[in-house]
C-alpha positions as CSV (number, residue, x, y, z in Angstrom):
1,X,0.0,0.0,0.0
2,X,2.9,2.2,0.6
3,X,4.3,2.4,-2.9
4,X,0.4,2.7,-4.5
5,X,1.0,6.6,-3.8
6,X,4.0,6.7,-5.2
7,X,2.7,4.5,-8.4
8,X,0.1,7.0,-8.5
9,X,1.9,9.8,-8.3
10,X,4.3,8.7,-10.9
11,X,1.6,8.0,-13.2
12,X,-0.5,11.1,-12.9
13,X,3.2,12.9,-13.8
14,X,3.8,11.2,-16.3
15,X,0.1,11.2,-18.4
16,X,0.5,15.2,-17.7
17,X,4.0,15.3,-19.5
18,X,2.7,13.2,-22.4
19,X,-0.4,14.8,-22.7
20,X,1.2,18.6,-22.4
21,X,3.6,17.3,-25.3
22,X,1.4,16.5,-27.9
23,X,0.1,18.9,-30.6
24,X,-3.5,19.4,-30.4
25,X,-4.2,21.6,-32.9
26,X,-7.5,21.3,-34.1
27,X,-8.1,20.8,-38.1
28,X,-10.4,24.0,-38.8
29,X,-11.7,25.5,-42.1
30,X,-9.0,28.1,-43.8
31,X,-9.5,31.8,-44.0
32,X,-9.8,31.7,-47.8
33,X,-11.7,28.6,-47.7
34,X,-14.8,30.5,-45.7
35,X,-15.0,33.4,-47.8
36,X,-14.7,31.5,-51.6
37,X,-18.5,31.7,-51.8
38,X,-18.8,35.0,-50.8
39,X,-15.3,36.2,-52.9
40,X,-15.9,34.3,-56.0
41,X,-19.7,35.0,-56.7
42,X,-20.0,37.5,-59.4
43,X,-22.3,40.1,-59.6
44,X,-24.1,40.8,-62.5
45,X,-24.9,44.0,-64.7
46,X,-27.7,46.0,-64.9
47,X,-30.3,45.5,-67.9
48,X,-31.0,48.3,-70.1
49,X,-34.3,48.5,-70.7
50,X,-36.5,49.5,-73.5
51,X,-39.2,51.9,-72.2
52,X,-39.2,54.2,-75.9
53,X,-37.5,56.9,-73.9
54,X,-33.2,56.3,-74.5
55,X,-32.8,58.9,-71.8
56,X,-35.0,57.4,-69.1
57,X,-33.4,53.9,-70.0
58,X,-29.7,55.4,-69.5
59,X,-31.1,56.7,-66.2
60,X,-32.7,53.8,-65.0
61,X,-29.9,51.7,-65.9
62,X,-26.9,54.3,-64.0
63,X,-29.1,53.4,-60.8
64,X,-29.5,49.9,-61.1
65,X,-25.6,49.4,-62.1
66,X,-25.2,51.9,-59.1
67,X,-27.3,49.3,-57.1
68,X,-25.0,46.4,-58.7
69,X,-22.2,47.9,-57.6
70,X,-23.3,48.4,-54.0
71,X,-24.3,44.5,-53.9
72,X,-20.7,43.9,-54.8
73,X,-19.4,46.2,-52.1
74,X,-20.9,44.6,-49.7
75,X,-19.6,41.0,-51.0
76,X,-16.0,42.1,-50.1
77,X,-17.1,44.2,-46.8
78,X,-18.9,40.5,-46.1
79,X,-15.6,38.9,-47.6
80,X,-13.1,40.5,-45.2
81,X,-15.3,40.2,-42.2
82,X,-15.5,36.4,-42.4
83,X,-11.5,36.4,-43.0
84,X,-11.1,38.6,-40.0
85,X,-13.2,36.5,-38.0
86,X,-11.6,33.3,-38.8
87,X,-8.2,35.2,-37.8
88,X,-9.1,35.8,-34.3
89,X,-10.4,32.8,-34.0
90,X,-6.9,31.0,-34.9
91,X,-5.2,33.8,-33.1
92,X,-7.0,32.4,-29.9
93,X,-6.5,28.8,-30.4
94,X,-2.5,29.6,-30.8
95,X,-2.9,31.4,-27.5
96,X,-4.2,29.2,-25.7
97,X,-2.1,26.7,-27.4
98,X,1.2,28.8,-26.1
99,X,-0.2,28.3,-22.7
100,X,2.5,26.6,-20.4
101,X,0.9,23.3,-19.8
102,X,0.0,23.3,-16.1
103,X,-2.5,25.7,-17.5
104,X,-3.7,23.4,-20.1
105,X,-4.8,21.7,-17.3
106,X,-7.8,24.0,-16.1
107,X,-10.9,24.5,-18.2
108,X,-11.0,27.7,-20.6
């Protein structure tokens, strides 16, 4: 009974020290990888349409291409946020991953 302590002991050590030794880096989606959909979709041109008046038709179409071009704004506003995102979130895995690994041991 006097050396099951000790065996104990010895054993709790040693499953830390292997377990603070191995890489456990999770396999997550890449940056670029989460924003292809939005990135790569094109956006389309206006229609000029055909009302009989040329002018109205040029005017209608400047604010429907204007429209068009604010859609595709937005795709790379929505574009950067997701690769910003993803960022932060591998910025804090590598954090906690830096972590000496006593504190690996507690939750968070």
């Amino acid at each position: 009974m006097r050396y099951a302590k000790l065996l104990l002991l010895t054993a709790t050590v040693s499953l830390a020290f292997s377990s603070a030794a191995c890489s456990t880096v999770p396999i997550a989606t890449g940056c670029s990888e989460l924003a292809r959909s939005v990135l790569t979709r094109s956006t389309p041109h206006a229609e000029i349409g055909d009302s009989g008046d040329p002018t109205l038709d040029w005017q209608l179409y400047g604010a429907a291409e204007t429209g068009q071009l604010n859609k595709a704004n937005d795709d790379k506003a929505t574009g950067f946020a997701i690769i910003n995102a993803c960022e932060v979130r591998d910025a804090e895995v590598t954090a906690r991953l830096a972590r000496p690994w006593y504190r690996r041991l507690l939750p968070g």
